[in-house]
Each structure stands twice: as structure tokens, then as C-alpha cells.
N, C-alpha and C positions, 0 to 999 in steps of 0.2 A: 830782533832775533836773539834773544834770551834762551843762555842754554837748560832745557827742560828736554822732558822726553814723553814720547808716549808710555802712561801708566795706566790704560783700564783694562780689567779683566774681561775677558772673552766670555763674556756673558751678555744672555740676551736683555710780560715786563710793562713794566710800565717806564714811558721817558722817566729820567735822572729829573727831579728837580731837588733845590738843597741838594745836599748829598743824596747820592739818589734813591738812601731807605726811607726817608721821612716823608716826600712830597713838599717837603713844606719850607720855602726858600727862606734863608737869614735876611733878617731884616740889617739896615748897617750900622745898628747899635754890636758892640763889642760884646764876646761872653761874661756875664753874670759874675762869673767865678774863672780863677786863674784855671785853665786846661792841662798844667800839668800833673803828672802823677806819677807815683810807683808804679812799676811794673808786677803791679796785681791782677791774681784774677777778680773776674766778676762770677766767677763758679768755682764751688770748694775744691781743689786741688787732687783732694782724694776720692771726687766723684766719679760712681762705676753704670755706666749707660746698663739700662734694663732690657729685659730681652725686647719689648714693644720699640724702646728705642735704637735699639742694632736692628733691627728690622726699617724703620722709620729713616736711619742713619744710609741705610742699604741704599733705600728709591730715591735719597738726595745725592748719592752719590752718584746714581746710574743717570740723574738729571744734571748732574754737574758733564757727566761723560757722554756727551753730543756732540755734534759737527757744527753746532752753530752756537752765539755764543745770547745769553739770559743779560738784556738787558739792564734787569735790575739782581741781581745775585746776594745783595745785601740780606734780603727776610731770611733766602737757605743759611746766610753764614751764623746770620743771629740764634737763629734757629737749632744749630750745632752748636755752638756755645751753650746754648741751655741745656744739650745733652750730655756735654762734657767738656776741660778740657785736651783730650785724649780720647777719641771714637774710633774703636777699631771697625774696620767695615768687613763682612767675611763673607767671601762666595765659596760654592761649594768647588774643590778641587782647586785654589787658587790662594796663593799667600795673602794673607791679611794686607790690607792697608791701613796706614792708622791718618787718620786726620786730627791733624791741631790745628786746636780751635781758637783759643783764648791768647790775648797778648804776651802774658807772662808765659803760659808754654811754648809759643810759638820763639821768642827771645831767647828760652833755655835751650829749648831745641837748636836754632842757630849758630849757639856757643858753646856748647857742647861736643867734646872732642873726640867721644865716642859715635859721633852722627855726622858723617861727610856724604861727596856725592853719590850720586848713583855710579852702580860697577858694573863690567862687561855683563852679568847675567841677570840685570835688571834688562839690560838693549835685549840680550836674546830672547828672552822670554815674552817681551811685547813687540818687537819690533825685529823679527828671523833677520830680516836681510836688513840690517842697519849699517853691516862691516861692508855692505856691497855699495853704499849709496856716499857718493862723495862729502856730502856735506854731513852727517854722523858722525861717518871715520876720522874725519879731520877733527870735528870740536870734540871727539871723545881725546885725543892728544891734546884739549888745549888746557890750561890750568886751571876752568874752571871745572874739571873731571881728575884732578890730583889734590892730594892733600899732603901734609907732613913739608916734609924739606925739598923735596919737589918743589910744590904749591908754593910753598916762600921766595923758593930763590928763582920760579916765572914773574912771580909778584913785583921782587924785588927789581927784576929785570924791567919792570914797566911802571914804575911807581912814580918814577921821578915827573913821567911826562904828566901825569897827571896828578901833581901834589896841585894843593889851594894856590899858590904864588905863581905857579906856570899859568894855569888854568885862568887865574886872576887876567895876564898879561892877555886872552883870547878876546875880553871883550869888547875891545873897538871892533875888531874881525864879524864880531857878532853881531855888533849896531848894523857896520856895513851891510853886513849879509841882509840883514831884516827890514832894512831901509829900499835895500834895490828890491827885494820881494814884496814887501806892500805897495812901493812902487806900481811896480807892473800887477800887484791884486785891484788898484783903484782903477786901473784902465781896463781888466777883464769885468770888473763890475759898476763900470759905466754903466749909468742908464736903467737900474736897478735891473742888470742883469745877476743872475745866479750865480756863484763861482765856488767851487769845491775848496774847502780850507784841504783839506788832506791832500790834495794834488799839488794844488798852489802854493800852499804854503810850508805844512807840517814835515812832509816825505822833505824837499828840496830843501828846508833850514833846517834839518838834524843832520841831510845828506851832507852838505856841505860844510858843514863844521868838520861834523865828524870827518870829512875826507882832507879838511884842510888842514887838518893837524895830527894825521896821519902821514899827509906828503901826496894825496891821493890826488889826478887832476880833476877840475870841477863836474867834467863831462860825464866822467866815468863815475867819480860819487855819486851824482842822480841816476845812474842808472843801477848803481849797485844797489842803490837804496832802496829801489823798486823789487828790485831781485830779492831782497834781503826778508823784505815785507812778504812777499812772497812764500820765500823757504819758509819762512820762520812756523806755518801750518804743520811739517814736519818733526816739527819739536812740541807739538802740544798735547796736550791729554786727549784725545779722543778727534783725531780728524777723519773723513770722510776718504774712503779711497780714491776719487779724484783731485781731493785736496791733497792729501799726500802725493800724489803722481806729480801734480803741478808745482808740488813743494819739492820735492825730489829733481825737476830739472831744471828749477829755480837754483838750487842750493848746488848742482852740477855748475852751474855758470859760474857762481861767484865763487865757488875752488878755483876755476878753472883760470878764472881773471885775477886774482889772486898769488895766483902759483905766477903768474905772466909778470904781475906786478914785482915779486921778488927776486925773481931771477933778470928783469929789468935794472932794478940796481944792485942785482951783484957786478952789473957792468958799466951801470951809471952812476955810481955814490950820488946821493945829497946830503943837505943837513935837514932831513928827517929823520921820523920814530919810524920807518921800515929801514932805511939804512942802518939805524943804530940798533932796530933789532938783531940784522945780520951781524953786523959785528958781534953782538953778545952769541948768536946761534952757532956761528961758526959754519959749520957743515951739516948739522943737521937741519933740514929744510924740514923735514914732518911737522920740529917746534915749532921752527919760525914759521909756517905756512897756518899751519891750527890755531896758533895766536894771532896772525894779522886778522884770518877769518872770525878769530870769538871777538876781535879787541871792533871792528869796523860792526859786525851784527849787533853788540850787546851796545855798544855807545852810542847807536843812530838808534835801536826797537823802543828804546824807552821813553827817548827826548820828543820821538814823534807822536809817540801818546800821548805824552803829561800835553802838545798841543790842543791835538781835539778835545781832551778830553777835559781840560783846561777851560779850554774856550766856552764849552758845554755849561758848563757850572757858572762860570762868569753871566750868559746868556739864559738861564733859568734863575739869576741873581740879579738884579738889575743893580739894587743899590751896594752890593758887594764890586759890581764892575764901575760903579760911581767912586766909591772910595779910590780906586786906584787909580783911576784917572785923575782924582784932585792931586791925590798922595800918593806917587809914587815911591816914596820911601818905604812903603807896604810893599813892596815886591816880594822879598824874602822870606814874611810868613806867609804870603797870599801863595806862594809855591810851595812853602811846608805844608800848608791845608790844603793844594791842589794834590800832592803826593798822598794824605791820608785820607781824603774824600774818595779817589779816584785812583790807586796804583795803576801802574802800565802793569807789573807783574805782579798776579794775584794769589798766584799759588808759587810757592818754592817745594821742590823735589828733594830727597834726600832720603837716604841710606841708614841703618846701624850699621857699622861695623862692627859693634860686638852687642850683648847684651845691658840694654841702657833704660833705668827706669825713668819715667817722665809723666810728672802729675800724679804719681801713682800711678802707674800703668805701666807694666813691664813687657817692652819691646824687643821680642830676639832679633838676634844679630840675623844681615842679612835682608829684614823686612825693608818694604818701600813706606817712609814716611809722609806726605805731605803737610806742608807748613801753608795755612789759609790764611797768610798776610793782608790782602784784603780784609776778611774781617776782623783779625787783628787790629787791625788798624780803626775799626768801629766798636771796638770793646769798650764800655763806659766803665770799666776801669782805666782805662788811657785816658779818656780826658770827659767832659762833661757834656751830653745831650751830643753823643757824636756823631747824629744823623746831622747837625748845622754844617752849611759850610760859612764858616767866618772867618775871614783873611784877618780879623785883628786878634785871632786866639793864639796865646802863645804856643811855640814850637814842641811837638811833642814827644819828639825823637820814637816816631815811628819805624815802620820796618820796609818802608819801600824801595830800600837800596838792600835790603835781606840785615845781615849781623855777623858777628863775628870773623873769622877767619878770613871767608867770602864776602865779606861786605864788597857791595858793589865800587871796585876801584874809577867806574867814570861818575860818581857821584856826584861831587862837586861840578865838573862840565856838564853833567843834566842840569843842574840847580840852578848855576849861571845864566845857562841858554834861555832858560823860561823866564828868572828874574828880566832878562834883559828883553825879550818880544812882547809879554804881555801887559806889560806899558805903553810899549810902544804901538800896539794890535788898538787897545780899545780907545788909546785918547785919537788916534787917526781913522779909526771908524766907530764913532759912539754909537751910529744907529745903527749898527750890526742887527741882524738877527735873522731866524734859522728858513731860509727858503721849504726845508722839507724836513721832516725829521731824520737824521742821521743812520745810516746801514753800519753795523759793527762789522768788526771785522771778526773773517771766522776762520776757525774754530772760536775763538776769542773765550778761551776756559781761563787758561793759565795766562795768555798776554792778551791783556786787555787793551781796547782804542777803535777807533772809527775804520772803515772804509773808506766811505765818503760821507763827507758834512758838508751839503750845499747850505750856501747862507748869500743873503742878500745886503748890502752896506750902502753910504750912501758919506763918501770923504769927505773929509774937510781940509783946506786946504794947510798940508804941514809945515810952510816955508812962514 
């Protein structure tokens, strides 16, 4: 549950293999050439989209803005890259959006101090009754909807839990975790039975990190996690109005268990990060309520992507999921290339607050930006042939935690959780693979990942 919003104007795939533009799976030789790079573009800077292509730019936009989400989205992102980096899209009677397209814009855009979140009249204009709906209200008060000295001193209010040396100390917590769930995954797929990674596995090991290191108890993690999954349809570029309804009394719940949560220990202390929130909040409950809610959404929506969607790659890779099972020391780029092959969030939202040129391209204050980190992240200015997935390509300091200001503060505990399961996932079931092809989850524009991924295994024993 990734704070986003709905942004389309009220106007009228093929499976992942390799990364999922190419088809064409890495073989488990290493890239040719070192994968790092400047933050250049692959498109002249001061390139101006032609009328054929604002036209052209229009119908990808209005296909990106569906209720359901494009298996393979990579050809449209490539696609806008070639038209610019900077594509303004324009309907009639409705403020421009502008899409960024290219790595290099997309990074400036990030860091740029003139471009923060979206503002109260971005929600009224797409979304009337957003002030009405519990879980809006709330994460618009949460820090990732502030910026300036606000935004810092929420930040600074929650940094400590999640600096690299805290974070460090969670992974025994995480073997554990990942040990008792493969556990009980070998005994549901006994007998080459089917068994859902996303139910099984994915939801209940981000749920419970993330609630274990909030203070949150086990029972109620997984349930919120579900919930969470849920709402999070409510914050996306273009849902369905039964999606939203369902997301609306999803996102009612976990205010509602939330609020219960904190005023539990303003009468219980513990030595957790909701306690020591309070104590930093004092009396104001809106902060501390809107940040227990962004901090428990945002640090479970992404970890349980990078799973499926993880796993996916690995299992359209065969000899990519051989290396890491010999080598586990690959863990840590084998998740840097899981995050750039495959973002959990693919689109970042964002605001000018004033007049801000970018690429050439001069953005009045006020417009809604989007940053197309997804393709970002396949720019071949970033690194070389970036439709490969190769876990031995060096790190490329992608954008899938966003940048700047907002970089994603649970970054590190995403990284971790993944280095630490998917070792552990393929060398305890090698002969994994996919009972059925995997249902996205939807809207799944802006957060991307699975529904459900049934897959069939076949254990070995790990003692």
C-alpha cells in the first residue's frame, strides 16, 4: 500500500520471461560489460514530442489508465522514451499530465526541490470524496504528503528504526520467519499439490516482519496485510468502482485497527516503534495514526511484490535460479536486479510546486507529474541490454525505492527480506515451477505484483 493516488482524467501481454520486455531468458553467463552508468538519457534532453506523437502519447496513456493491470508494460514504457524524456499528455478541459520517461529525468525529477507530493487539489479533482474515506484522510497527514521541515522532522522521527544496523539486527527474525513458512509450504505441496506463493508465502512473510518490528501481534499482521493488499486499489491510477468500494472498506478497517492499536499503548507501553512513536507525537494522534498507517502499508506493499514477482523471474530463468542456489553470496545483486527487472512501484506521483523546467520542458506549477520508474529502470542508458535479467550484473542504483528527499525510508528492510528468502525459497524447492500462469493483481498500473501465483514444488529434505 504505496502512497499514490488516483490521477486519470475523466475522459472517455505476454508472460514476463528475462525481464519481461525481451522474452528472452539470461543465460548464467554474467553481462559482457560492467552495467554501470551515468545517469543519462538514451533521448536528447531537449527533445519536443510532435503533434502524431501527443496524440500517440494520449492512447498509451488512456491504456496505462485501466482497472486491470498489462502484464507486460515494458514495450509502452520503451515506447515513451522514444517520444521523449518529458511527454506531456493533454485532454480537452483537463490539466496536462506530464510523463517522465527516461532515467535521467526521472532522478531529476525525484531530486528536485521544486517537485513534491501531490496537494489537497490534486485528491479533489480526481478523487471528490477522498476527505470522506478513512484511509485517504489519514495518509494525506502522513509524511509522505509533507515536505520542507515538516517532512524532515516525521523522517527524522522514524529513521533510527530503520537505519542499515537496526535493520541488520532483524535477520535472524527473518530466517525464522521464512523457515516456519516454507515449512508448512512443503506440507501444502505435498504430493505435487498446487499451492499459492502469494497467500502462502509472500502476504504472511512481509506481514510479519513488517508487524514484528512495529510491535504489531502476529495474528493481526496477517490480517492487516490482507487488508492492506486490499485498500491499496484506492491509491491507484485508475481503479474500477467496485475496486474502489472494496478498497474503501478495506482501508476503513485498517484506520480503524490502527487507531485501536495506539491508543492500546498509550495504556500499555512497550519497547516498540508504536510506543516510541507516541512518545515523539505527544497528543497529537492524526500524526501518530497516519504514520503508523503509511509506515505498516508502505513496508509490507513492496516486500510482497519484490516476492512474486521475484520468484517469477527466477522461474522463467532457470540457470539464473541455479546460480543462487550454488552461490548464495549473489543474494544482494540477485535483489538489485529483482528491483530493476520488476519494480513493486512503477509509477511515482508528484506535484510542481512552482514552475520547474525538466528536460526541456517547462512544467507550470501545480501540474500532476508522473515519474515511469519502471521504465526508468529499463533505460539502456542505465545499464546494458536492460531487457536481461542477470543477478551477476553489477548494482545500478536504480529507482525502485523513488530518490531524493522521499527515498523510500524502509529500503533497506525490503532488501534484506528478499536477500534472506530467496535462497532460502529455491535451494529448498529446486523443482519449483508455475502450476498456472499467475493472475496480477488489479488495478496493478502503479503497484505492481501478483494476486495469485499457484506453483507446484517438489522438497528436498533441508535438515
Amino acid at each position: 500500500m504505496n502512497p499514490s493516488v488516483v490521477i486519470e482524467p475523466r475522459a472517455s501481454g505476454t508472460p514476463a520471461t528475462g525481464c519481461p520486455a525481451s522474452g528472452t531468458p539470461a543465460s548464467s553467463a554474467p553481462a559482457s560489460v560492467p552495467a554501470s552508468r551515468a545517469p543519462a538519457s538514451s533521448t536528447p534532453a531537449t527533445s519536443t514530442p510532435t503533434r502524431a506523437s501527443n496524440i500517440e502519447a494520449r492512447r498509451m496513456f488512456l491504456r496505462m489508465a485501466r482497472p486491470h493491470a498489462d502484464p507486460n508494460p515494458y514495450p509502452l514504457y520503451a515506447r515513451l522514451r522514444e517520444i521523449g524524456p518529458v511527454v506531456p499528455v493533454v485532454f480537452p478541459g483537463v490539466a496536462p499530465r506530464y510523463l517522465v520517461t527516461t532515467f535521467a529525468a526521472c532522478t531529476a525529477l525525484l531530486r528536485d526541490e521544486n517537485i513534491g507530493p501531490l496537494a489537497e487539489e490534486h485528491f479533489h479533482e480526481t478523487n471528490p470524496t477522498w476527505n470522506e474515506q478513512a484511509l485517504t484522510s489519514t495518509l494525506f497527514g502522513s509524511m509522505a504528503f509533507h515536505s520542507g521541515a515538516e517532512h524532515r522532522m516525521d523522517r527524522a522521527m522514524l529513521a533510527k528504526h530503520f537505519s542499515p544496523r537496526r535493520t541488520g539486527k532483524r535477520r535472524e527474525d527473518m530466517v525464522a520467519v521464512a523457515t516456519s513458512l516454507l515449512d508448512q509450504l512443503a506440507v501444502l505441496g505435498a504430493d505435487a499439490q498446487p499451492v499459492d506463493i502469494e497467500r502462502e508465502l509472500a502476504v504472511p512473510y512481509s506481514a510479519l516482519i513488517t508487524g514484528r518490528l512495529m510491535g504489531i501481534p502476529d495474528d493481526q499482521a496477517l490480517r492487516l496485510g490482507w487488508l492492506a493488499r486490499q485498500a491499496s486499489a484506492t491509491l491507484e491510477l485508475a481503479p474500477s468502482p467496485g475496486q474502489r468500494q472494496q478498497a474503501v472498506q478495506a482501508g476503513d478497517q485498517v484506520v480503524k485497527e490502527m487507531t485501536a492499536l495506539a491508543a492500546e499503548r498509550r495504556a500499555q507501553p512497550r519497547e516498540d516503534l508504536i510506543t516510541d512513536l507516541i512518545s515523539q507525537c505527544g497528543d497529537d494522534e492524526d500524526r501518530l495514526v497516519s504514520n503508523l498507517v503509511l509506515l505498516f502499508g508502505a513496508g509490507f506493499d513492496s516486500p510482497t511484490s519484490i516476492v512474486g514477482m521475484g520468484l517469477r523471474l527466477f522461474l522463467d530463468n532457470p540457470g539464473q535460479a541455479q546460480l543462487l542456489r550454488e552461490d548464495p553470496t549473489l543474494a544482494d545483486t540477485a535483489t538489485e536486479e529483482i528491483l530493476r527487472c520488476e519494480p513493486a512501484v512503477q509509477i511515482m506521483f508528484r506535484a510542481a510546486r512552482r514552475d520547474v523546467t525538466l528536460a526541456g520542458v517547462t512544467i507550470p506549477a501545480g501540474s500532476i507529474v508522473l515519474a515511469l520508474v519502471a521504465g526508468a529502470c529499463h533505460d539502456p542508458a542505465l545499464v546494458d541490454d536492460p531487457d536481461r535479467f542477470d543477478i551477476r550484473r553489477r548494482p545500478s542504483g536504480g529507482l525502485s525505492f523513488g530518490g531524493g528527499a522521499h527515498y523510500c525510508l524502509g529500503a533497506h528492510l525490503a532488501r534484506l527480506s528478499a536477500t534472506v528468502l530467496f535462497p532460502m525459497l529455491l535451494q529448498r524447492f529446486p523443482h519449483m515451477q508455475l502450476a498456472e500462469e499467475p493472475t496480477y493483481r488489479s488495478p496493478g498500473v502503479a503497484l505492481r505484483g501478483f494476486e495469485r501465483m499457484p506453483v507446484t514444488l517438489t522438497p528436498t529434505n533441508p535438515h
